[in-house]
C-alpha beads as a LAMMPS data file, in Angstrom:
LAMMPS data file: protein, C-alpha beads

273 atoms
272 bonds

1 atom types
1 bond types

-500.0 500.0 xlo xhi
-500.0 500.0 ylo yhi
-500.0 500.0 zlo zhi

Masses

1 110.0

Atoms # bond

1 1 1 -36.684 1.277 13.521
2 1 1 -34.446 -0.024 10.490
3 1 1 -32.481 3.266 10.533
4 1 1 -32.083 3.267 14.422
5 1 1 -30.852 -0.237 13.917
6 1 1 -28.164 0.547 11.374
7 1 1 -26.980 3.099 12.925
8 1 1 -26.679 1.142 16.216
9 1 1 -24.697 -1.226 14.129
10 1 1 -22.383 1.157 12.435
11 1 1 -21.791 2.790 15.754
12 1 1 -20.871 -0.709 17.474
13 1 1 -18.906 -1.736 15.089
14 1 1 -16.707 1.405 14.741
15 1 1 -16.289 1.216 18.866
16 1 1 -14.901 -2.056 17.808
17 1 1 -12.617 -1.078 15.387
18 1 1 -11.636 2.336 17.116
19 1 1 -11.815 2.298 20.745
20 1 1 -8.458 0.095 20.425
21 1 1 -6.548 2.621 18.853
22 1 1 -7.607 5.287 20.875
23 1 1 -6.679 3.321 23.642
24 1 1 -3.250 2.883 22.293
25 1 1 -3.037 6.485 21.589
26 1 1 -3.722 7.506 24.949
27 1 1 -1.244 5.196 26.346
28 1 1 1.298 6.226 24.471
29 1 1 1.380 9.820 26.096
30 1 1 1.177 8.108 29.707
31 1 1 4.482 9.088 31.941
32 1 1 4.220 5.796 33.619
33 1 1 5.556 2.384 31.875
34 1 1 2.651 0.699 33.212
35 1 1 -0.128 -0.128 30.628
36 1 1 -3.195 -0.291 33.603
37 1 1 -2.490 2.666 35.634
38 1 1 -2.083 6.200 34.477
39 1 1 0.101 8.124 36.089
40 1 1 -0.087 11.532 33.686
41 1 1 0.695 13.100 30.497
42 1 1 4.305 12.805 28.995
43 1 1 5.703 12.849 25.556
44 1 1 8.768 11.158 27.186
45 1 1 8.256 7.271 24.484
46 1 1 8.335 10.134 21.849
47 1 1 11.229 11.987 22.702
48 1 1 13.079 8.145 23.380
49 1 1 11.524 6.543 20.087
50 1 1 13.211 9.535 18.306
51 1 1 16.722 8.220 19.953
52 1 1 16.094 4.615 19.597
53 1 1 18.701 3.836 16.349
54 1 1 16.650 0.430 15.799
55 1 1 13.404 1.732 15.446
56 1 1 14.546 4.560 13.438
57 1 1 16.818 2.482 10.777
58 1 1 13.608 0.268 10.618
59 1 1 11.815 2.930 9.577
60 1 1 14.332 4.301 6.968
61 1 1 14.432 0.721 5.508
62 1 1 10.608 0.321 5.282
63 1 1 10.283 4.012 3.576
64 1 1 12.790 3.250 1.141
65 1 1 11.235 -0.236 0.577
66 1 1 7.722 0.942 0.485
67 1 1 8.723 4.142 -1.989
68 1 1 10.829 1.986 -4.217
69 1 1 8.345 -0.898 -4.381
70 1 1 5.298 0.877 -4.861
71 1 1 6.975 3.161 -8.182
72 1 1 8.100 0.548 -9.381
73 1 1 4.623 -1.791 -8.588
74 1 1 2.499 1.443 -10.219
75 1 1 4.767 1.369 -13.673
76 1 1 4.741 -2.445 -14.170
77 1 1 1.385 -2.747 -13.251
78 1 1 0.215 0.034 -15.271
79 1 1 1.652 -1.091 -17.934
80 1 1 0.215 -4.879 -17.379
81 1 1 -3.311 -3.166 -17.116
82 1 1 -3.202 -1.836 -20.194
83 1 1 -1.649 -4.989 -21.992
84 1 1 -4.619 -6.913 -20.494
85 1 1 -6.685 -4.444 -21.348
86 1 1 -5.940 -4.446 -25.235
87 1 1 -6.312 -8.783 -25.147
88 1 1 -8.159 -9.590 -27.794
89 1 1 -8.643 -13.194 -26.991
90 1 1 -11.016 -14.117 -23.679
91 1 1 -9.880 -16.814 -22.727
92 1 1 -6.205 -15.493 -22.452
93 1 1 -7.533 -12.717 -20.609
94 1 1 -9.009 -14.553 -18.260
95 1 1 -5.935 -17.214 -18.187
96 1 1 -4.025 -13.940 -17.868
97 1 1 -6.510 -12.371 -15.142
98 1 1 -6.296 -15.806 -12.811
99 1 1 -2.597 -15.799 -12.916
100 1 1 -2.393 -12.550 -11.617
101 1 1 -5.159 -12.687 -9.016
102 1 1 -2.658 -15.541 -7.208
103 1 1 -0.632 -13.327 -5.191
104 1 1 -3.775 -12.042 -3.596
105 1 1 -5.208 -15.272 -2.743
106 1 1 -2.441 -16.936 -1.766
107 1 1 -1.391 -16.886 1.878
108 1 1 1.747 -14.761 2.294
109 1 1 3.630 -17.607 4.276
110 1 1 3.437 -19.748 1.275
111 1 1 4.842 -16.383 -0.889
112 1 1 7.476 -15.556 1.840
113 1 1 8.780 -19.185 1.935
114 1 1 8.952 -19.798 -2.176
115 1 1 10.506 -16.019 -2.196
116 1 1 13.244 -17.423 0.035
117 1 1 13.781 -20.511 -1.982
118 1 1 13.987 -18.602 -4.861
119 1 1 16.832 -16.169 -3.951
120 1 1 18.769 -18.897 -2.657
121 1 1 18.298 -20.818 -5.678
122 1 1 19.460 -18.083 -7.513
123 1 1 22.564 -17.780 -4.804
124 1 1 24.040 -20.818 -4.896
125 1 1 22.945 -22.479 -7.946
126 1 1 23.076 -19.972 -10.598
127 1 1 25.541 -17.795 -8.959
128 1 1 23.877 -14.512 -8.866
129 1 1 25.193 -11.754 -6.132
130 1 1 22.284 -11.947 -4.603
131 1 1 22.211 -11.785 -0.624
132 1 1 19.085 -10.943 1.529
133 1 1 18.587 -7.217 2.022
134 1 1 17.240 -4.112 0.749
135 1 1 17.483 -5.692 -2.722
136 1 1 15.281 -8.675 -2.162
137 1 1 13.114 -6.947 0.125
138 1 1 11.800 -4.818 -2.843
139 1 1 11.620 -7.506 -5.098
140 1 1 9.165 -9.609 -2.603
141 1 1 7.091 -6.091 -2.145
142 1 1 7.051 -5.544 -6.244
143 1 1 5.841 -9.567 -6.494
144 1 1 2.668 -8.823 -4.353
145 1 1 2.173 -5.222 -4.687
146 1 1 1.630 -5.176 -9.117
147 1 1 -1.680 -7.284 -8.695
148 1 1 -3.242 -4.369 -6.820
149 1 1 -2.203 -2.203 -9.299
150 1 1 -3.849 -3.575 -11.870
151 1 1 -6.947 -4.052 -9.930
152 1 1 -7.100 -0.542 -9.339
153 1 1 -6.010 0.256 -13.209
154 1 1 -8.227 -1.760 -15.577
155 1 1 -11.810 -0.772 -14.441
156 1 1 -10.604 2.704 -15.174
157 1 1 -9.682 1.267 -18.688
158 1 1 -13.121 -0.598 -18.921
159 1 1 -14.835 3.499 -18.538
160 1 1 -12.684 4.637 -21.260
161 1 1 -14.590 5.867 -24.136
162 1 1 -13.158 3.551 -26.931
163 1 1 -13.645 6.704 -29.574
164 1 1 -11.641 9.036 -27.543
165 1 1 -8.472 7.844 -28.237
166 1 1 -8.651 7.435 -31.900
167 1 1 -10.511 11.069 -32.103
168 1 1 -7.081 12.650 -30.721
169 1 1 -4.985 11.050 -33.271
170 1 1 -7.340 12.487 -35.787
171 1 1 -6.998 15.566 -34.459
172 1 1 -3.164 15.948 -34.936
173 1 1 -1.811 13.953 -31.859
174 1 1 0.472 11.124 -32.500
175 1 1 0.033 8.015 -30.642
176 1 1 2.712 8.500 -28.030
177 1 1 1.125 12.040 -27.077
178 1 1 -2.789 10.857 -27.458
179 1 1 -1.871 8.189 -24.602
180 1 1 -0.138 10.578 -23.028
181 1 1 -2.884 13.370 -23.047
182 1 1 -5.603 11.386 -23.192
183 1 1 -5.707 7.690 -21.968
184 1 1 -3.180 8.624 -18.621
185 1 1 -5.426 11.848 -17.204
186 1 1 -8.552 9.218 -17.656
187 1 1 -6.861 6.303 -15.517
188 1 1 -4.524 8.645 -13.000
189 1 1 -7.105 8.007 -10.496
190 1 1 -6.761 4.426 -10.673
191 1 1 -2.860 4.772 -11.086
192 1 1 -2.972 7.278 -7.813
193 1 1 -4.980 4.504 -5.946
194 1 1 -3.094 1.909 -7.063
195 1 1 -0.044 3.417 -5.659
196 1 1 -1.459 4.422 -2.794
197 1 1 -3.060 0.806 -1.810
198 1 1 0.955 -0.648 -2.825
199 1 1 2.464 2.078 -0.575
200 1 1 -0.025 0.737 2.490
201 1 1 0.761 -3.200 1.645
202 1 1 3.966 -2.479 1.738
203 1 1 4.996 -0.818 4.825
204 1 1 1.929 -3.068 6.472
205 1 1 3.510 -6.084 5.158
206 1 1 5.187 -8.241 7.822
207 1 1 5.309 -12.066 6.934
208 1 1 7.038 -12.073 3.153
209 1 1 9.416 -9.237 4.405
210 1 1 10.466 -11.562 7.615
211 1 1 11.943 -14.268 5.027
212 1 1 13.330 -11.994 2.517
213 1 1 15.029 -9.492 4.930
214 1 1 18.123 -9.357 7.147
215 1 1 19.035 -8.576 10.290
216 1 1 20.181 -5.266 8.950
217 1 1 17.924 -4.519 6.699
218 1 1 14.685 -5.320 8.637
219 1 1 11.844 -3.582 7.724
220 1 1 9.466 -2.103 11.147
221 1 1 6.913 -4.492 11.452
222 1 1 9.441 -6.760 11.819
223 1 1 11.584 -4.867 14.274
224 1 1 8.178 -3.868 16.280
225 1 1 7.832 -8.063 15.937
226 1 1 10.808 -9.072 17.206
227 1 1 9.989 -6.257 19.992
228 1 1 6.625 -7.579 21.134
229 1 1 8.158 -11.295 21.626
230 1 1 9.832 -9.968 25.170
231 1 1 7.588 -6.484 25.771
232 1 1 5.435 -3.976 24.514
233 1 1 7.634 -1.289 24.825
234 1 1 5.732 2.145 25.068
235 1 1 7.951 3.524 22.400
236 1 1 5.640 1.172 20.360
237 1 1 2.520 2.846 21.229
238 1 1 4.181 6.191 20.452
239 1 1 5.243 4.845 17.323
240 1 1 1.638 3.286 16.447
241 1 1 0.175 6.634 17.293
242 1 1 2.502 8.356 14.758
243 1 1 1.562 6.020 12.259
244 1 1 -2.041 6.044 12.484
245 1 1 -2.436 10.059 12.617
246 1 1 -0.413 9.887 8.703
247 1 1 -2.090 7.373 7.302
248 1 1 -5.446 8.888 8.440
249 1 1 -3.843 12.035 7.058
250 1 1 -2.764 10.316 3.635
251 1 1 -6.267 9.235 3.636
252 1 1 -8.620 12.387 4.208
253 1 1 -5.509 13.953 1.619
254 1 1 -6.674 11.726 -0.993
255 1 1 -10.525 11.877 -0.171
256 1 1 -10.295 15.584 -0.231
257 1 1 -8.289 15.413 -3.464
258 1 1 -11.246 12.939 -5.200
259 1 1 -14.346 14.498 -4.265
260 1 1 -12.415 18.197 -5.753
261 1 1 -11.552 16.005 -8.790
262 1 1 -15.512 14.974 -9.107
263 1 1 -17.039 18.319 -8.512
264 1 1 -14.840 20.225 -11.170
265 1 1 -16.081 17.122 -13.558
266 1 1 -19.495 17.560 -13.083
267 1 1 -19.377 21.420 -12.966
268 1 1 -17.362 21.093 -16.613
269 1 1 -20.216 18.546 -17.522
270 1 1 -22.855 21.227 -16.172
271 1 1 -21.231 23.693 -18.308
272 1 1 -20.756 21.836 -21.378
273 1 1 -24.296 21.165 -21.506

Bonds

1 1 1 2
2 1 2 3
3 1 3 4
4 1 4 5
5 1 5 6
6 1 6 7
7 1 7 8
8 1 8 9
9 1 9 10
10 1 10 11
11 1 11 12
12 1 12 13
13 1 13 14
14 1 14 15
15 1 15 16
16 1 16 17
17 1 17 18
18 1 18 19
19 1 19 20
20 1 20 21
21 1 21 22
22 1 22 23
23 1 23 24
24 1 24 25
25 1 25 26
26 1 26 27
27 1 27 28
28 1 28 29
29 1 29 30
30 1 30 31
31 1 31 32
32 1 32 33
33 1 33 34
34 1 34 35
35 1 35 36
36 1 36 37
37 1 37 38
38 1 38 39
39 1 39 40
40 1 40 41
41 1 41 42
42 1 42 43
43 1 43 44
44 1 44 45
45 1 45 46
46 1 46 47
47 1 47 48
48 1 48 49
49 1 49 50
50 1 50 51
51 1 51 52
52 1 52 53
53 1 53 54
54 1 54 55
55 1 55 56
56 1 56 57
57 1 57 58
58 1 58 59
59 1 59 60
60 1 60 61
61 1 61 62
62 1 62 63
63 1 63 64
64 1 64 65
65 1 65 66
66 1 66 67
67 1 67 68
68 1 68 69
69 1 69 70
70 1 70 71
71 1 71 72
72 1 72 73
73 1 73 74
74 1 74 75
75 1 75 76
76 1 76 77
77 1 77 78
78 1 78 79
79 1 79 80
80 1 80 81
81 1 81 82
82 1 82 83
83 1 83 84
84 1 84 85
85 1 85 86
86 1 86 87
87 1 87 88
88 1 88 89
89 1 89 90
90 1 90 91
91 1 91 92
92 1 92 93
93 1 93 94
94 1 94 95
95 1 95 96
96 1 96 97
97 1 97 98
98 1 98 99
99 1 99 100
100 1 100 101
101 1 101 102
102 1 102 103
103 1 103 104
104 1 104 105
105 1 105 106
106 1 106 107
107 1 107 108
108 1 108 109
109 1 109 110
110 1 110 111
111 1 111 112
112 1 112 113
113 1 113 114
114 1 114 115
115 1 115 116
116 1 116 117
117 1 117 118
118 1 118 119
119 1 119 120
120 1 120 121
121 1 121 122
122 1 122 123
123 1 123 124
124 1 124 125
125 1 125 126
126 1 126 127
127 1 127 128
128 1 128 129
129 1 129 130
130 1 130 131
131 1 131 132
132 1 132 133
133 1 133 134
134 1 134 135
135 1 135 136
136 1 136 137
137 1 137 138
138 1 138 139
139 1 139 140
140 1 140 141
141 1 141 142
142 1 142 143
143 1 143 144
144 1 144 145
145 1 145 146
146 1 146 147
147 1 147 148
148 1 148 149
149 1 149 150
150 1 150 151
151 1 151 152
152 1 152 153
153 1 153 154
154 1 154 155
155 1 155 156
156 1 156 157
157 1 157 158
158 1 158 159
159 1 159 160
160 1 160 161
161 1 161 162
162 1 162 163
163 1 163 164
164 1 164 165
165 1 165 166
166 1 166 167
167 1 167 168
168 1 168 169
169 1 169 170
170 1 170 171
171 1 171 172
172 1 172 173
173 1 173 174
174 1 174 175
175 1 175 176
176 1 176 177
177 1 177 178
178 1 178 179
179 1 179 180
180 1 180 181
181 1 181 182
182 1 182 183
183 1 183 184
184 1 184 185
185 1 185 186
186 1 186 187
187 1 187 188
188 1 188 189
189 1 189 190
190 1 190 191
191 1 191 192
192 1 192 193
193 1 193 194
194 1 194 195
195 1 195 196
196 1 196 197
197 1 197 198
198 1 198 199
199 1 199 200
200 1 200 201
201 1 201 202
202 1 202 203
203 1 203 204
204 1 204 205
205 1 205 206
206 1 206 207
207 1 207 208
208 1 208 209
209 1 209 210
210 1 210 211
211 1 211 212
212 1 212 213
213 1 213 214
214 1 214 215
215 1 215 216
216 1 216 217
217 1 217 218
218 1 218 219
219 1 219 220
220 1 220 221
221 1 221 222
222 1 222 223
223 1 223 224
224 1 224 225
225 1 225 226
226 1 226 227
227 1 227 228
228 1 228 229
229 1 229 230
230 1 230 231
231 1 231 232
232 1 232 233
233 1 233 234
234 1 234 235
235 1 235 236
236 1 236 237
237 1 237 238
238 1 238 239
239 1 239 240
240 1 240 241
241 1 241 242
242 1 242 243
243 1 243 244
244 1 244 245
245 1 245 246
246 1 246 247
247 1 247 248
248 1 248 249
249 1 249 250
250 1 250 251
251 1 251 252
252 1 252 253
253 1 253 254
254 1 254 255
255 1 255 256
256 1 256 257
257 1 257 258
258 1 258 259
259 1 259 260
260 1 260 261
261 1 261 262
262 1 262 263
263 1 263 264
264 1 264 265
265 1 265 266
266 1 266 267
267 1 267 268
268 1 268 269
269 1 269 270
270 1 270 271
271 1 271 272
272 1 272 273
């Protein structure tokens, strides 16, 4: 009975999540504008969302955003993981640890608005070229974007085998190529989900990139925003559709990718032994 139940559950709860989106997707291939009545399959909203200039310079902005931002979020935060890492001190660590957990918790308005302040503080008061655009956009997306980073780096760190390091530098390597052949092939999983978690907050991300963007150099949730206010357009369900089918890709990529990565480990471990 426990086993019928949680599987009732999990099956509820992904008609929840799912049935939605489905729902969207089905839509979005309907000839008619009408979002009740189905009047037969067309692939006309793709064919126009591939015309529409707006929708498809929002999307060039968010890709170059999201790509820029999340290299740039992987280094720094990479980097910031393993300065944390190597803390000796606890209580600094933690000071160090709480300080960087505040982007998370905070609510995004409250980052979006004291983003904004910021880079017109730095506009008119210090006299820094600095206009809302592309530029600021990936500086807002870098600010919230590291913290996840890290997240994903340091308990990747924490499995480290302490000895490991110090045994390659014994062995001949200097320190520059016993990090690089030993410490970074032990935490690229972490780095690779680190980046990949950035690359999804970042072309998600719709409140911090409505203060810190311009009219030209809005990013598409905004765009698909501003486009909901007077009607859901159908080009939007096309475009939703398109969206969900890579990221599900990206997704079963990376799953595919991890559980390859674990077998070969435990087949070397098999053999070792």
């Amino acid at each position: 009975m426990k086993k019928w139940y949680a599987k009732t559950y999990v099956s509820l709860v992904m008609i929840f999540l799912y049935v939605p989106i489905a729902v969207l997707i089905l839509f979005s291939f309907n000839a008619s504008k009408s979002r009740a009545v189905w009047a037969g399959f067309s692939l006309k909203w793709y064919r126009e969302l591939f015309h529409n200039e707006l929708i498809l310079t929002s999307l060039y902005n968010t890709m170059v955003v999201a790509l820029v931002a999340s290299v740039v979020a992987t280094i720094l935060g990479t980097a910031a993981a393993l300065g944390i890492y190597s803390m000796k001190r606890k209580w600094f660590r933690s000071a160090i640890m709480n300080v960087t957990y505040m982007p998370i918790t905070n609510p995004e308005i409250v980052m979006g608005v004291s983003l904004l302040l910021l880079f017109v503080f730095m506009s008119e008061k210090m006299h820094l070229p600095l206009e809302l655009g592309l530029g600021t956009l990936i500086i807002a997306h870098v600010t919230f974007c590291t913290p996840y980073v890290i997240l994903n780096v340091l308990p990747k760190l924490r499995q480290i085998d302490k000895f490991i390091y110090e045994a390659a530098m014994d062995l001949g390597c200097s320190p520059t190529q016993a990090f690089l052949k030993v410490i970074i092939p032990e935490i690229a999983p972490g780095v690779f989900a680190g980046f990949i978690m950035a690359l999804t907050y970042s072309v998600d991300d719709f409140i911090i990139s409505y203060f810190v963007s311009s009219a030209s150099s809005a990013t598409l949730p905004v765009t698909i925003g501003a486009m909901v206010r007077k009607r859901i357009s159908p080009e939007i369900n096309a475009l939703s559709a398109i969206v969900f089918v890579v990221v599900l890709a990206v997704l079963l990529i990376y799953n595919f990718i991890s559980i390859r990565h674990e077998k070969q480990i435990q087949k070397g471990g098999g053999s070792f032994r």
